[in-house]
N, C-alpha and C positions, 0 to 999 in steps of 0.2 A: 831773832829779830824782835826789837822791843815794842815798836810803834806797833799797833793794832786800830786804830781808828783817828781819822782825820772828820772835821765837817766845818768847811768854809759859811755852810748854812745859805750858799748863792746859786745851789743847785737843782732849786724844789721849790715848790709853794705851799706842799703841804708835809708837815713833818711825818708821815707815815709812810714816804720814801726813804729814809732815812733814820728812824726809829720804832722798835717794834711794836713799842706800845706808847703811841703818842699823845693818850690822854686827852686833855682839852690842849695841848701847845699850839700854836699856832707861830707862820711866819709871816713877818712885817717888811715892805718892800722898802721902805725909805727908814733911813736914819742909821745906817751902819755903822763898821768901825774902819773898814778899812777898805768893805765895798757893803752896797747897796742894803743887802737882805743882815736884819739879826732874825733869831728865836727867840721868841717870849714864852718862857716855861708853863706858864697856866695861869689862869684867872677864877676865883671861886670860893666859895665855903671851906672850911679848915675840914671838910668829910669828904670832899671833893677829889675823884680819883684824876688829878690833871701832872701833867709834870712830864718829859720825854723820856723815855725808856728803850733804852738799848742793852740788848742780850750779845753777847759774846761765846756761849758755846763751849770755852775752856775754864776749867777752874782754876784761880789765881790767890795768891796769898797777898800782893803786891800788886798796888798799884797808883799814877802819876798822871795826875790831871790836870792839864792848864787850857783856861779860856778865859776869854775876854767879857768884862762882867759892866755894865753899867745899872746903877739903880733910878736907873729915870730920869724923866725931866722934870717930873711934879711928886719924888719920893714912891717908887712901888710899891712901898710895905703899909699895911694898917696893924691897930695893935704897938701891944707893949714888949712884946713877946721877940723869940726868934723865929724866922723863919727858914726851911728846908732850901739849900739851896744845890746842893749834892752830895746825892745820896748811893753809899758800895751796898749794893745787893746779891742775897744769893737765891737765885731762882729754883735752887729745889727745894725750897719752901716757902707757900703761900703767906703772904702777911698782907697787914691793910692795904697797900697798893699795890696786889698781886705778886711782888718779888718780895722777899720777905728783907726787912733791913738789918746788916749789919750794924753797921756806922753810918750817921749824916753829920753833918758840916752845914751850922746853919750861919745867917746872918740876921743881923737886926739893923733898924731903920737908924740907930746911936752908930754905927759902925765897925763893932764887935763882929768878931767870929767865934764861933762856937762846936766842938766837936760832942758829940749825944751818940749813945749807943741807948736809945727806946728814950726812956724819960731819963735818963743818968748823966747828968755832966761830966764831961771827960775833960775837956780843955777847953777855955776861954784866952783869945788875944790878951792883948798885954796892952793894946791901944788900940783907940777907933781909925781908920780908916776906909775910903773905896765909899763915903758917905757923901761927896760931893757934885751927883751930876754928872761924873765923867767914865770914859771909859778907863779900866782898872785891868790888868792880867793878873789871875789869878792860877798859882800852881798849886796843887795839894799833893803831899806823897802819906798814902797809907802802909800800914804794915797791916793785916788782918790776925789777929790770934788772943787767944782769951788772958796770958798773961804778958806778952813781950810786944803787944798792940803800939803802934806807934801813929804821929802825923806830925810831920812837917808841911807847916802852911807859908808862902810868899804874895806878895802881894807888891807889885811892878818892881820883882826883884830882891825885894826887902824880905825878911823873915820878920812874921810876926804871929807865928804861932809854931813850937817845938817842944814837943810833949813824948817822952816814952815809960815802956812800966806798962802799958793801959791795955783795957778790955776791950776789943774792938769788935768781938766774934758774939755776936747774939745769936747764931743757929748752934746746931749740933755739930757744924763744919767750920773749920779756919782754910776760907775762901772768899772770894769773890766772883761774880762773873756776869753781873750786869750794874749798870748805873743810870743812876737815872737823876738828870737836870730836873729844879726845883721840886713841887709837891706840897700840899698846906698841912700844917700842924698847929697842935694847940690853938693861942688864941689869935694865933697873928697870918695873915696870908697875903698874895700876891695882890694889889690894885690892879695891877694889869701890865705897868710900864716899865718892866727890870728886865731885861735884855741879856743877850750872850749870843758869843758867835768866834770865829776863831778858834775852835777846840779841837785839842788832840789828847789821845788817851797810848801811856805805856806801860809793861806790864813791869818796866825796870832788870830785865833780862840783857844781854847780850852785850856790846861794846858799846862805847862812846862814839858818839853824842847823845844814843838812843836808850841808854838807862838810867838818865836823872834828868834834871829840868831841862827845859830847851831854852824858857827866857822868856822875853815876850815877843809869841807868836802870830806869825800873819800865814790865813791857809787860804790860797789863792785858787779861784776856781777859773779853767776856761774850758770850752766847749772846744768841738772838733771842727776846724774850717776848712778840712780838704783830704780828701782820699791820700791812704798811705801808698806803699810801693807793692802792698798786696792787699787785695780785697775777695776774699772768696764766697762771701755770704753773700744770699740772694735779697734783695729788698722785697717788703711786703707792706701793701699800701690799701686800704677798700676803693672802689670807682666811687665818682660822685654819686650821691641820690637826692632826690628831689623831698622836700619837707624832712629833711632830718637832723636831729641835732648834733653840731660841730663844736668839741670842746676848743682851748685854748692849744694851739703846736697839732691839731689835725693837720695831717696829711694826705694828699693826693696827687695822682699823675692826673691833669686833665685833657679833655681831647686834643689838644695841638702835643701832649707828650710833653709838657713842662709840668718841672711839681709846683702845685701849691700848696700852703701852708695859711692854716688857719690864726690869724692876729688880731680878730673878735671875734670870740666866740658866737654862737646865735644859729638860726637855724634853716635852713637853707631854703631858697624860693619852691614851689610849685609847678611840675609842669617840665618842661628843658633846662638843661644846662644852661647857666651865663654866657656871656661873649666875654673870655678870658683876657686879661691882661696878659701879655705876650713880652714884654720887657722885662728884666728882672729889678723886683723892688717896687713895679706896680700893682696894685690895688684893685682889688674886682670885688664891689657889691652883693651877697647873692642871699637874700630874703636879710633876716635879722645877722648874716653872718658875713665877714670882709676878711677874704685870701689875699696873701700874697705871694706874687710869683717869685719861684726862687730857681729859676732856670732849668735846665734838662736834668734828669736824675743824676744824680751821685747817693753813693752810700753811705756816706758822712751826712747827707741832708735828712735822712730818713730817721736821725739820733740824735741828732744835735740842735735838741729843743729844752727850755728850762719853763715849763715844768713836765716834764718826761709826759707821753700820750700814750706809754702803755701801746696796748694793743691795737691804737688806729695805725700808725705806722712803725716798722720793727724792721730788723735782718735776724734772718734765718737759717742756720746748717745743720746737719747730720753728720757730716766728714768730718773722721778722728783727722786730728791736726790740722785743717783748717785755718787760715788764721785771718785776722780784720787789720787795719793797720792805717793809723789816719795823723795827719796832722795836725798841729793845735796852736789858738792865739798865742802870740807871744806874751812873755811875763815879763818885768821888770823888777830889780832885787840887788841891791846896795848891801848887806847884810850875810847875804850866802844862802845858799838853797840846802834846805835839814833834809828832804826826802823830797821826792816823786812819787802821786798815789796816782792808781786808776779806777773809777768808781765804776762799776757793773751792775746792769739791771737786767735780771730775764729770769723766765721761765720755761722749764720743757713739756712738749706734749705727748710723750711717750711714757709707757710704763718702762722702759730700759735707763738704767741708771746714767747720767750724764753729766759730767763735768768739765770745768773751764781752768783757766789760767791766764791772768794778766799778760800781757807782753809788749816787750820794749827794742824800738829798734834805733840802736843811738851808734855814730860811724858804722863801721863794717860791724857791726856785731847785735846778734838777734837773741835776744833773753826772754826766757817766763820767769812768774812773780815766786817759782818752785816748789807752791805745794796747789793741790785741787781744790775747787770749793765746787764742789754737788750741786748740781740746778734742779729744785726742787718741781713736782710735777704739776701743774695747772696753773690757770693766769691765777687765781686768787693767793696761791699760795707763793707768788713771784719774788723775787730776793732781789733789797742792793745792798753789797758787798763793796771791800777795798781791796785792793793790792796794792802791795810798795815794791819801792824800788830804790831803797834808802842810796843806793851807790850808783855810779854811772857805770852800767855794763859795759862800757868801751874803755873806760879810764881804772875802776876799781876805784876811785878816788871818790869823794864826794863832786856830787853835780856845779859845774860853772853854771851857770844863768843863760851864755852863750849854746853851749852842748843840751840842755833842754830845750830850749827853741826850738833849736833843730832835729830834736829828737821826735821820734813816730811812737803813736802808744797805741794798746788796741786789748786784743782777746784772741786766745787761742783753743781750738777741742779738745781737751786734752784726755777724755776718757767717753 
């Protein structure tokens, strides 16, 4: 399976759900491409460790990048210079921004691209584009290796960069195994206003469609709106308390047994509890903070918050096979659907080793995503993860638009 990482970027508010090492990146709620949220890779000094960084855990020689790139509304670049705009790392060696650099792939505010292994020019476009204001897809396919190094670059489908022969491997490894969006170099760095959002990462392994470009991609995020047809986890929720601070997507059961949910942050009154709004979708006041009632529990309500609340409200199990199972907004899609992911956040509180697995239940037929991913031990050290589900486990075929809809996703115990 070649897809290994999707990020619609509509999922989070801060990019350290979603990258390991998030540097200074930050995300921006208006002005997207295709919904609401981009990622702005970093803002800063050309010393400055900012740029989004994601570790991937397996080593790769190969690797297929496409995301949707705009350069601002007022030009992101300062400087004469190129700027970093992604970068194949390999993490068992330290370099300036902690993963050591293979290959980057810069740009410049003239419209060039540019491929650099440290200070060395590897390959330069052949003509400017993606310089005008707008949103641009960009794919990059590398080859990693010190003499057979390659990159094929597109740009809304066009090739305008194909280069082989090249040195691509500046460790002692011909690998990859993390990457990491933007980063400042030399003379030139981020303003602030250069965007990305829409990305998928492949490792160019396994069958079609999922080992060379996909095109230009739309990565569609929705949330869970309703219990699946199995729910075995327990909700966990804190009781209200008086004078305490309540981030954004807090949770509670309050005394009438309706949950609220926190939609301004602030901090709660002194003294008793509020007199609860008891409709769903009303509004209750309470010191610097305003709940909203979202009717009697469900276990879909306790998750199904963007920007994730962590450990104010969560589901819980122990029981091997186990499994959660919910349904989700419907999507709309002219074009065909490339894969189904499922994105996963949690942590375990035991020293006994625990693992999960995606799962999908589409017609009669109930699938996991087929391999473990380890839930690592305490909140701090908490993981989100993906699974795919490039086919429709009921058809084998690729996903209709229709059969997703109606399809249940969720998490299963698998160890």
């Amino acid at each position: 399976m070649a897809l290994i990482f999707l990020d619609s970027c509509q999922d989070y508010t801060d990019p350290k759900y979603k990258y390991d090492d998030p540097g200074n990146a930050s995300i921006v709620t208006t002005g997207g491409r295709t919904q609401p949220y981009y990622i702005q890779p970093g803002a800063g000094s050309p010393t400055a460790n900012f740029g989004a960084c994601r570790r991937f855990g397996v080593n790769r020689t190969n690797a297929i990048v496409g995301w949707a790139f705009m350069n601002g509304t007022s030009n992101g670049f300062t400087g004469t210079g190129y700027n970093a705009i992604l970068r194949f790392c390999d993490s068992s060696f330290s370099g300036t921004w902690n993963d050591a650099e293979q290959c980057t792939l810069y740009y410049a505010a003239n419209g060039y691209f540019q491929l650099q292994r440290g200070s060395t020019v590897l390959a330069t476009s052949t003509s400017p584009t993606a310089n005008d204001n707008n949103w641009h897809y960009i794919e990059c396919s590398i080859v990693i290796n010190a003499t057979t190094g390659s990159i094929v670059l597109h740009v809304d489908g066009a090739t305008v960069l194909n280069a082989t022969g090249l040195n691509t491997q500046a460790t002692a490894n011909t690998q990859w195994n993390s990457i990491k969006l933007g980063g400042s170099t030399w003379s030139v760095y981020y303003s602030g206003d250069v965007r990305a959002c829409d990305i998928y990462v492949l490792d160019s392994s396994g069958s079609a469609p999922w080992n060379t470009f996909l095109g230009n991609t739309k990565v569609y995020f929705t949330a869970a709106t309703a219990n699946g047809s199995t729910n075995n986890f327990t909700p966990q929720a804190a009781a209200w308390a008086a004078s305490t601070a309540y981030a954004l997507n807090a949770v509670i059961v309050d005394s009438n047994g309706n949950i609220q949910l926190v939609t301004t942050a602030g901090t709660s009154g002194s003294g008793s509890h509020p007199t609860w709004a008891t409709t769903t979708g009303a509004t209750t006041t309470d010191g610097g903070a305003t709940w909203t009632c979202k009717g009697t529990p469900a276990n879909y309500k306790y998750i199904a918050n963007v920007p994730p609340n962590d450990t104010q409200s969560y589901l819980s199990d122990s029981t091997l096979n186990d499994v959660e199972l919910y349904s989700f907004g419907a999507l709309t899609s002219t074009t065909g659907v490339t894969a189904a992911a499922v994105n996963i956040r949690g942590y375990r509180d035991q020293t006994t080793t625990r693992a999960v697995r995606g799962l999908c239940k589409s017609g009669a037929t109930t699938a996991d995503s087929g391999s473990d991913v380890t839930i690592p031990n305490g909140v701090a050290n908490q993981i989100d993860f993906i699974t795919f589900f490039p086919t429709d486990p009921n058809t084998s075929a690729q996903w209709t638009i229709s059969n997703l809809n109606a399809a249940q996703f969720g998490v299963k115990i698998s160890v």
